[in-house]
GUBA-231892 format. One record per residue: residue in one letter; x, y negated, z of N, C-alpha, C in turn. Coordinates in steps of 0.05 Angstrom, whole numbers, plus 5000, padded with zeros to 4 digits. Layout:
// residues N
AXYZXYZXYZ...
END
This chain:
// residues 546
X170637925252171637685238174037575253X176837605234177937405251178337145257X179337095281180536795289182436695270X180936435262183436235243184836015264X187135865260187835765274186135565282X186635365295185135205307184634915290X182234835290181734695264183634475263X184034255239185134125238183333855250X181233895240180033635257179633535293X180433295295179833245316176733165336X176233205357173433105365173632745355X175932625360175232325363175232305339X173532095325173731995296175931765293X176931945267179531735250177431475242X179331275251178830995243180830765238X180230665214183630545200181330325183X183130065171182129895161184129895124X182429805113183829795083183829445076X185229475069185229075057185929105025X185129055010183329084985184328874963X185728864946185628684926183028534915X183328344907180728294884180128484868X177828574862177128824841178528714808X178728904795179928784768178728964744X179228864720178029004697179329074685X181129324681182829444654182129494638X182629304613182229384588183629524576X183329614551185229824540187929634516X190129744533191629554528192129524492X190329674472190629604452187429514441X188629454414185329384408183529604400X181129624410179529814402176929814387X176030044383173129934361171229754375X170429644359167929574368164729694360X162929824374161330044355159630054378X157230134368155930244396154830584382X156030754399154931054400153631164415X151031414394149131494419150631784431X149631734456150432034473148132184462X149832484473147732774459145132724476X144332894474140232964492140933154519X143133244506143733374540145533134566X146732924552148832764568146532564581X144232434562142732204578139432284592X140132594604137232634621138932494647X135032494658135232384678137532424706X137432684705139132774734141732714723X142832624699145432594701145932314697X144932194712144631754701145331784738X147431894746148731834766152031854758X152731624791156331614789156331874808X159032054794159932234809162632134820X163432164864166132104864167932324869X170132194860172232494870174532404881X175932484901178832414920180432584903X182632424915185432544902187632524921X188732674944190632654960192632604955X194432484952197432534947199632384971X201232594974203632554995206432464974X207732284995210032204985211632424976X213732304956214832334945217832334928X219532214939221131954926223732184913X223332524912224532594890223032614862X220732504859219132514838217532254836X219931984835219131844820217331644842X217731664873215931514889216531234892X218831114890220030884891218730724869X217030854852215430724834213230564850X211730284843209130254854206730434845X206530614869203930824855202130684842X200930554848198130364841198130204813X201430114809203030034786202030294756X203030444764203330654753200230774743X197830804760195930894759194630624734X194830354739193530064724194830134698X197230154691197130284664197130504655X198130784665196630904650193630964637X192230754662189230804659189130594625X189830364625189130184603190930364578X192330494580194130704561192130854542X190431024570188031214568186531144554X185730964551182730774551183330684513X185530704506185230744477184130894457X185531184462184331354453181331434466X180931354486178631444510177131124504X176831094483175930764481172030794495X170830844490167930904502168130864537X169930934551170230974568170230704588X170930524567171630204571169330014560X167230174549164930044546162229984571X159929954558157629884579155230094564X154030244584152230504571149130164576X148030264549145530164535142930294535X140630154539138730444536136530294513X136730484490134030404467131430454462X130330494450127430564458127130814457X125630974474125031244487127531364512X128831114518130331114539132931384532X133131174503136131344497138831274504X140031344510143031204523144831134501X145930884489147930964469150730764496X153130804479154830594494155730354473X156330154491156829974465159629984481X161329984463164229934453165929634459X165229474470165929364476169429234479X170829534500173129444518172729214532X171029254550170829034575172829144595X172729454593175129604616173129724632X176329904658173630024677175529804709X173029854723174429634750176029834765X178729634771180729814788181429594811X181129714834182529634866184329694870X185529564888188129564904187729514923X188929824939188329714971191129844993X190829795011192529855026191529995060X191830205071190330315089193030295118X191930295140193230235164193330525171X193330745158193231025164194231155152X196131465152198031655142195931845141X197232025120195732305108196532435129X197032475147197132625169194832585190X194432315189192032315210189632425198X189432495164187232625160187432975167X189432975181190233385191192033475171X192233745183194133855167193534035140X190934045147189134115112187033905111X187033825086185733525084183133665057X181233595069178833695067175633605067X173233585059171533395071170733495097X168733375099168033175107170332935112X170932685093173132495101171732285120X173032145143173332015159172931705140X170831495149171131255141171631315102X169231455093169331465068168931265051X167231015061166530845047168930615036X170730745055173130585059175430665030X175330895031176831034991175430994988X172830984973171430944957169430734960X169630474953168630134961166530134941X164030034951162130024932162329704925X162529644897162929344889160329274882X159229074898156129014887155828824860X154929024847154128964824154829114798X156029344814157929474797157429854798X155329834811154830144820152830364796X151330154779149030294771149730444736X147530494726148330614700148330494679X146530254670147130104651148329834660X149829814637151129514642153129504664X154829784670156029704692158829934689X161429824690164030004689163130284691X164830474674163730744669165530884684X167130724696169030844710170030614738X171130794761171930564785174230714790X176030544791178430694805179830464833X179230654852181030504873183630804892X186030484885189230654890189330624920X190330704937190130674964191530854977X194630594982196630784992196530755024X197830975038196931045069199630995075X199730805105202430755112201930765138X203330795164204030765194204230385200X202330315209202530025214203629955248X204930195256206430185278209730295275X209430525276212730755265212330805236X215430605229216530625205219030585201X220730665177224030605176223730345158X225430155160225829965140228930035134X229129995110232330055099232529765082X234229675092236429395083238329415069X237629255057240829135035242628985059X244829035048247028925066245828585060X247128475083246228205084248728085077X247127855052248227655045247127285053X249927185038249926955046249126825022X246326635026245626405003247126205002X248926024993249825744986247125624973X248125324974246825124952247025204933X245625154907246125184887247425004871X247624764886249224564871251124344894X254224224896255124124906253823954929X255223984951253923834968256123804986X254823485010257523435021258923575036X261623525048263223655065263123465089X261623525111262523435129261023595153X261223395182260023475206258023295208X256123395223253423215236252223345261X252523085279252223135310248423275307X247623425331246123545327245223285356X241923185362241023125374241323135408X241123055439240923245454239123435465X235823295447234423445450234123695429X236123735404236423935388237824185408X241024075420242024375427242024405451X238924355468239424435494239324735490X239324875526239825125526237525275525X236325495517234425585510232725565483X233325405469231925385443232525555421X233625785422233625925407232226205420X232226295396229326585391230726785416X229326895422230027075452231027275436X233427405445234727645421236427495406X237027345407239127215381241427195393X242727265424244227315430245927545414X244927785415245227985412247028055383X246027875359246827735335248527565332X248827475350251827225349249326905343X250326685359248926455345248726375326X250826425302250526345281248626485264X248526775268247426905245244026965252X242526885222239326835224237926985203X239527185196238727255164236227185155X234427275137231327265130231627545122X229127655125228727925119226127925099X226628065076224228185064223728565066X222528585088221328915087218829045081X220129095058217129245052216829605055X213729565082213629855083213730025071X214230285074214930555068212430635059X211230665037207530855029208231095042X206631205055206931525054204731665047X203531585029202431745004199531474991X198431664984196131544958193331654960X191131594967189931614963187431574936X187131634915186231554887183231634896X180431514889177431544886177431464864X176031644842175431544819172131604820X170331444808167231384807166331414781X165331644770164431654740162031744738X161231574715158931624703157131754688X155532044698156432304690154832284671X153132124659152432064634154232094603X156732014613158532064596160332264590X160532454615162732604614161132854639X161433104633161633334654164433384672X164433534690166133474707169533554678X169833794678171233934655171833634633X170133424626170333244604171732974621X171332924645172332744665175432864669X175633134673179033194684179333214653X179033184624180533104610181932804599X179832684622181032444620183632334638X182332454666184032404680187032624668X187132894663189832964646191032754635X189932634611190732394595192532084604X191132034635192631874651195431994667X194132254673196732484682199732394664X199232484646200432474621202332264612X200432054607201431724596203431674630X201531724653203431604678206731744682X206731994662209332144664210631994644X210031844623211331764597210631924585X209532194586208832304559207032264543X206332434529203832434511201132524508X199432544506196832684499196832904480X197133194510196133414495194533464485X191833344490189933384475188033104471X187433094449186132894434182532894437X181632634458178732604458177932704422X174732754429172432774406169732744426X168932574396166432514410164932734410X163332654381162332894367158633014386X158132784395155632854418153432944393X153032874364151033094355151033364349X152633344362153233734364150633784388X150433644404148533744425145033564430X145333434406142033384406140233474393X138533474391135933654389135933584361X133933884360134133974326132333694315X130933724287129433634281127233834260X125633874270123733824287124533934319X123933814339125333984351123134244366X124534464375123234734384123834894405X122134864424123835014450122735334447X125535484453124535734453126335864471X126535794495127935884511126135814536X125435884571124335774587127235654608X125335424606127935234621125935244658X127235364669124535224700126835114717X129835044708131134804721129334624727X127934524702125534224702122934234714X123034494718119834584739119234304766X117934214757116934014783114834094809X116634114831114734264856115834104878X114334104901113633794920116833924934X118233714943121433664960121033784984X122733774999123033815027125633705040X124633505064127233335067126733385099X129333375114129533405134131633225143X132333345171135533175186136733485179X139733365172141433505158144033535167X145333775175148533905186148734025166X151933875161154033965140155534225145X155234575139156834755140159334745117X161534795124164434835107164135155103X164635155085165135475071167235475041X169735525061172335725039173535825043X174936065022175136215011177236204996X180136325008181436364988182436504963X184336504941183836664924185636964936X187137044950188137234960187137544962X184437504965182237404970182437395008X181437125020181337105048179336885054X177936925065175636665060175036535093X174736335084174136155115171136035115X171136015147168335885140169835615163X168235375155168835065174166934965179X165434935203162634855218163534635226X162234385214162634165211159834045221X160133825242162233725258163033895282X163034125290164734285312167934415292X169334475319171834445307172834755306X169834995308171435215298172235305274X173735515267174835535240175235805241X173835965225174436285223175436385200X176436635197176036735174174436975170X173836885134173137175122174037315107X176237505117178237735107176037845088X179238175075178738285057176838425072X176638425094175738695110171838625102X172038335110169538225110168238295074X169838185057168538255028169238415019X169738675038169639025029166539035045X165838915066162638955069161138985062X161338695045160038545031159138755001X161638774996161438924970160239214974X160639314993158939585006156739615000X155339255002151739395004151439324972X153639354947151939264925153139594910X150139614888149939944879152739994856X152540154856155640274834155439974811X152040044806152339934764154139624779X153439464801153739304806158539144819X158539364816160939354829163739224817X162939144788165038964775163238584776X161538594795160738344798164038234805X164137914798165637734803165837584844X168137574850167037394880165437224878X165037064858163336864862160636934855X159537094843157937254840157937324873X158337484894156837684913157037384924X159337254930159237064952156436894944X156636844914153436614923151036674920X150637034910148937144919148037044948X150437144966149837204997149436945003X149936785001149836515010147136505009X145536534976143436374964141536504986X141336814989140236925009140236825042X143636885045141836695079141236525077X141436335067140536035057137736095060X137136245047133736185043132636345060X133436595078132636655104131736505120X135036285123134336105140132335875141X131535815125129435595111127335725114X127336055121123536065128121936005109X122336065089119436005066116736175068X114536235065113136355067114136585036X113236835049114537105032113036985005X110336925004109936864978110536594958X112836434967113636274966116536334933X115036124921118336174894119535984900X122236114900125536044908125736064881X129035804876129335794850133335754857X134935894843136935934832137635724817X140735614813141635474791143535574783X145035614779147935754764149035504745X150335274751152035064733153935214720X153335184685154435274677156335164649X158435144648160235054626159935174599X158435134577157235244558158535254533X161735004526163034994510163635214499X163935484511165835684504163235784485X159935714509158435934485156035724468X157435574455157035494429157235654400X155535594384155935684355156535554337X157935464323162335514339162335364362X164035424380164835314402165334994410X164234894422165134574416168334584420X168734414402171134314390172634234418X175334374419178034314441178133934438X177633854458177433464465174733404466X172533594472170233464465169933384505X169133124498169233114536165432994543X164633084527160932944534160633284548X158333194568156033474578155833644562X157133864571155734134556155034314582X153734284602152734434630150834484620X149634714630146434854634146734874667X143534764673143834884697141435054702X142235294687140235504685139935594720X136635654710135735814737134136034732X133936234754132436414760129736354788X128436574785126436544797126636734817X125236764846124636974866122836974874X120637114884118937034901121137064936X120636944953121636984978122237204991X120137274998120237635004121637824989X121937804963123937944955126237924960X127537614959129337554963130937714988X129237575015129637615034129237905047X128038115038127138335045129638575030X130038435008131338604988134138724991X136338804985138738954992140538564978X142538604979144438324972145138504940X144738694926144638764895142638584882X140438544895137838404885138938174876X139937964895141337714889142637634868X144937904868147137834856146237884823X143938104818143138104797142337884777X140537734798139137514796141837214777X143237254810146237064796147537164771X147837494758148737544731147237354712X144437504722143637364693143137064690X143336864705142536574713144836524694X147536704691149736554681149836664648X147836954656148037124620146836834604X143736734620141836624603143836364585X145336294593146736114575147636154550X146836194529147436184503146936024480X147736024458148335814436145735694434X142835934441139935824433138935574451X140235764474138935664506140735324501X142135204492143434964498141334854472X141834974446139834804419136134824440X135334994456133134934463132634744485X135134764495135134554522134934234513X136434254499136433904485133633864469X132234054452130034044448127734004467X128034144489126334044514126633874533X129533784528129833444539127833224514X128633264497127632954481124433114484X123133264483119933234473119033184505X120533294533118833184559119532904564X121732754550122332504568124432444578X126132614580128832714593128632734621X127132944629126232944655128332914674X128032914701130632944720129933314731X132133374739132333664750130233724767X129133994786127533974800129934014828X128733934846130833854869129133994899X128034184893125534274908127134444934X126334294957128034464981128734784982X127534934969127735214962129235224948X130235044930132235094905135735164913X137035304904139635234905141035234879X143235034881144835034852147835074870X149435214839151935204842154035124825X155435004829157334884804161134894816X162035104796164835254804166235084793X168034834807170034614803172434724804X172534994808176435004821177635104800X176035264772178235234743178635034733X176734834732177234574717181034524715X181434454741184734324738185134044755X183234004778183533754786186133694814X186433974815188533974836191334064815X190734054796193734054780194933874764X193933614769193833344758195933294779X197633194755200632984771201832804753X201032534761201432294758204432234750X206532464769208932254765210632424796X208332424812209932444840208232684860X208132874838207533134850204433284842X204533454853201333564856199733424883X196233334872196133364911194833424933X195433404953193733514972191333674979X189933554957187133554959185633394932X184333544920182633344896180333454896X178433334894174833424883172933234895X171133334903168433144903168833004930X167932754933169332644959166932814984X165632894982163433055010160733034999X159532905010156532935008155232844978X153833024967153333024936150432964938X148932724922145932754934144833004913X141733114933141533394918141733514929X142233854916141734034925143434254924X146434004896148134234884150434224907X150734464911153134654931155634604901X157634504911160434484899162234714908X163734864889166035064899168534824882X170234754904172634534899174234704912X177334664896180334784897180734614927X181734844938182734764969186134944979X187234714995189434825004190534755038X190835075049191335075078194634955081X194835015104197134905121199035005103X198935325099200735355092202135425062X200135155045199535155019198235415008X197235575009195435755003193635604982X192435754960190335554952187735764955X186335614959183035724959180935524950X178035584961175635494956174135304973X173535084974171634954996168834954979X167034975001163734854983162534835018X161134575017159034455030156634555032X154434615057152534705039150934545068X148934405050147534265076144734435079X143634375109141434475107140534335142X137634425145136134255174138534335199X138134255213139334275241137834595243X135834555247134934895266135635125242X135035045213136035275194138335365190X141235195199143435145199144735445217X143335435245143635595263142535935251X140435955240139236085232141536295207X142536095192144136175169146736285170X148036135205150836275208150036595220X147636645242147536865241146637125226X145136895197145437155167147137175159X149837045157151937065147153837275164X152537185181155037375203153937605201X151137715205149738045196150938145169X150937925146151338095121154438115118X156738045134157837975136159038215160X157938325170158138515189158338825174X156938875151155839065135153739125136X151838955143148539025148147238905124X145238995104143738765097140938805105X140138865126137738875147137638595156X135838435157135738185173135138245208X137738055213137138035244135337925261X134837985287132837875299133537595303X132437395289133436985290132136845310X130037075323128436875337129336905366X130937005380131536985402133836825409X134636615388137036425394139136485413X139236725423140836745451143836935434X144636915408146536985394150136895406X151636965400154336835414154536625380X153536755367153736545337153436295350X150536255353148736005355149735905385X150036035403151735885436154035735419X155835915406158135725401158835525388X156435425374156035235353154635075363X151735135386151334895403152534745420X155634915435156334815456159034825448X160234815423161734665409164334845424X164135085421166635255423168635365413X170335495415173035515403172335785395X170635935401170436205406169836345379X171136555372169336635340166736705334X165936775310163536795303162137135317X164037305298164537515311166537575330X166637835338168138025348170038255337X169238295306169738555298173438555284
END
């Protein structure tokens, strides 16, 4: 494996302060319906009656429009949005059998203004999660966080400036007069007015007479945007059509594509009939531990990195590495997709490392975007939930015993099972259990692929940026793949994957075996690995050798 350069993060933690406008409410700057509408059976289960957040990097700009007030710019296009996107500006309701409708209102969604004592540079030179002082983009307003009765949307603008080194650029200096006649003459000045020293130290330098007044206002050097939504209303895919929409309006243009509601497309039949097995909803006892954050991406080139977070090494995983990879899977298997073997292999050391007992069932998720396999297809603007988060089953021992083909099989079909029936049965098996919440069972893994959506190709006005997707830590169990970009603009893949402190150790050295060309499990119990040294004692050193 080779050496990647040296990470961007530093050991000391970034620390900067934000000073914050009063929170505000944008309404939609025209008039809108007033109505209250119900969401589908798939948008108001339980696991999705959470706010999802997402960052949005952006670096200056000022041949595309930066001399604009970013934050200016973001307050109306959002109230622009919010017309056609009128729901969006309402308050979600719940009726009897704990159905969600929204009422229509236009109360708006709450937008901040803030201002940060810190440059996009001090977040490194690939800007990435784990973010530094997160609470700080993204402000929790009390009273304003939950699912009913509360903004369906948060937006806070937050531009990054140097509160030490900066340029100020001046207008030539002028001279104010009175504005209206006044006398001509002289008047003696006091002797306690012009003794020597009473003027400002440096005003030599200027001549005595001259005192200009200055108005300077600093230089932004970029934007930070957190937007907070309420995934009750929108899947990720139905959220970046909103945010497009602000894209759009903030350029002066138009809306390429036109919201639809249209949520009884996805509620349950009548009578309703499940004929599909859903064991997403399978309920089996948790497992919670103390928890280290691993970085794992992957570019599309194909070149993949891994980021061990909080140590500051940074490797990669070449073509060389996923010709390995791909080695141990059988012929029929060999037009699998990357993301297919990669979260095979993942789902596998993952659950190596976790130690389950062999007779123990491991459960798969595969997040999956279902619009396409609709009967007909939901309608181009439809922005409500259409995810399955279909799963598969293992017993352990297979998993873990088995060749990395086993896996990846497993991942085909998690994503085949999604079809026109499997969504009409899924909504049928939301309304007759209750709308259960997901099962979240420490064995479980889910995956949900953010980097076609489009959230790193959203431009406001003043570029593409830096960095866009989930701000870091997701509660749960779901592993995020978010659009990522290195130093040297490359684009690739980030995904997070948490797990215990001792399983953590356990997992970089399955990664590094299957990853080697082995799918034999290595010996884990002798800790005495250069993997696991260099990750306890926080080294520079790579994973491998090869």
């Amino acid at each position: 494996m080779q050496n990647y350069d040296k990470s961007t993060r530093t050991q000391s933690p970034l620390l900067f302060k934000v000073r914050r406008a009063a929170p505000e409410l944008i309404p939609p700057v025209a008039p809108t319906p007033k109505e209250f509408k119900e969401l589908s059976d798939v948008d108001d289960q339980e696991g999705l009656r959470l706010q999802v957040p997402l960052l949005q990097f952006f670096a200056g700009n000022e041949s595309r429009g930066w001399n604009q007030d970013p934050a200016k710019v973001i307050r109306e296009a959002v109230g622009k949005a919010l017309v056609p996107y009128y729901p969006f500006a309402g308050r979600l309701r719940e009726k009897a059998g704990r159905k969600l409708v929204v009422e229509c209102n236009g109360k708006g969604v709450l937008f901040i203004e803030a201002n940060a004592d810190v440059t996009l540079d001090d977040f490194g030179e690939e800007i990435h999660p784990p973010f530094p002082c997160l609470e700080e983009l993204l402000f929790y307003v009390p009273g304003y966080g939950g699912t009913l009765d509360s903004p369906l949307i948060i937006v806070q603008s937050t531009q990054t400036q140097s509160p030490l080194l900066f340029k100020v650029r001046r207008a030539a200096p002028e001279l104010i007069p009175p504005v209206a006649p006044t006398p001509k003459e002289f008047k003696e000045l006091s002797d306690i007015d012009d003794q020597e020293g009473s003027g400002f130290k440096g005003n030599e330098s200027r001549g005595r007479n001259q005192d200009p007044a200055k108005v300077t206002r600093l230089k932004c050097d970029g934007i930070v945007l957190g937007w907070t939504f309420n995934h009750a209303m929108a899947d990720g895919q139905g959220f970046f059509q909103f945010l497009s929409a602000v894209a759009e309006l903030g350029r002066g243009g138009q809306l390429s594509v036109q919201p639809i509601w249209e949520r009884h497309l996805l509620c349950a039949r009548d009578p309703p009939r499940v004929t599909c097995v859903h064991h997403e909803y399978d309920t089996t006892a948790e497992t919670r531990g103390n928890v280290v954050p691993l970085m794992i991406t992957w570019s599309i080139n194909p070149s993949f990195l891994i980021y061990h977070q909080p140590f500051p090494d940074v490797n990669i995983i070449g073509p060389r590495e996923m010709s390995a990879l791909r080695s141990l899977i059988p012929p029929h298997l060999k037009s699998s997709t990357a993301f297919e073997v990669l979260t095979a292999c993942l789902w596998r050391c993952r659950t190596i490392a976790l130690q389950p007992h062999p007779n123990e069932t491991v459960r798969f998720h595969s997040i999956v975007n279902a619009r396409s396999r609709l009967n007909p297809p939901a309608p181009k603007g439809y922005y409500g939930n259409s995810i399955a988060f279909s799963a598969v089953l293992s017993i352990a021992g297979d998993l873990c015993q088995k060749p990395v083909g086993y896996p990846v099989e497993l991942v085909k079909k998690a994503k085949a099972n999604v079809t026109d029936e499997y969504m009409r049965s899924l909504a049928d098996f939301l309304v007759i259990n209750g709308r259960p919440r997901l099962s979240t069972a420490g064995r479980c893994f889910a995956v949900s692929n953010l980097t076609r959506i489009g959230f790193d190709e959203l431009d406001y006005g003043w570029g593409l940026p830096e960095y866009a997707g989930t701000a870091g830590e997701v509660p749960g169990i779901c592993t995020f793949y978010m659009p990522y970009k290195n130093k040297k603009r490359k684009k690739g893949i980030l995904s997070p994957i948490r797990l215990p402190a001792p399983a953590m150790e356990r997992f970089i050295m399955e990664l590094n075996a299957v990853l080697g060309g082995s799918s034999e499990r290595p010996n884990t119990g002798s800790g005495s690995s250069l993997e696991v040294e260099n990750v306890k004692k926080n080294t520079k050193k790579t994973l491998s050798s090869s």
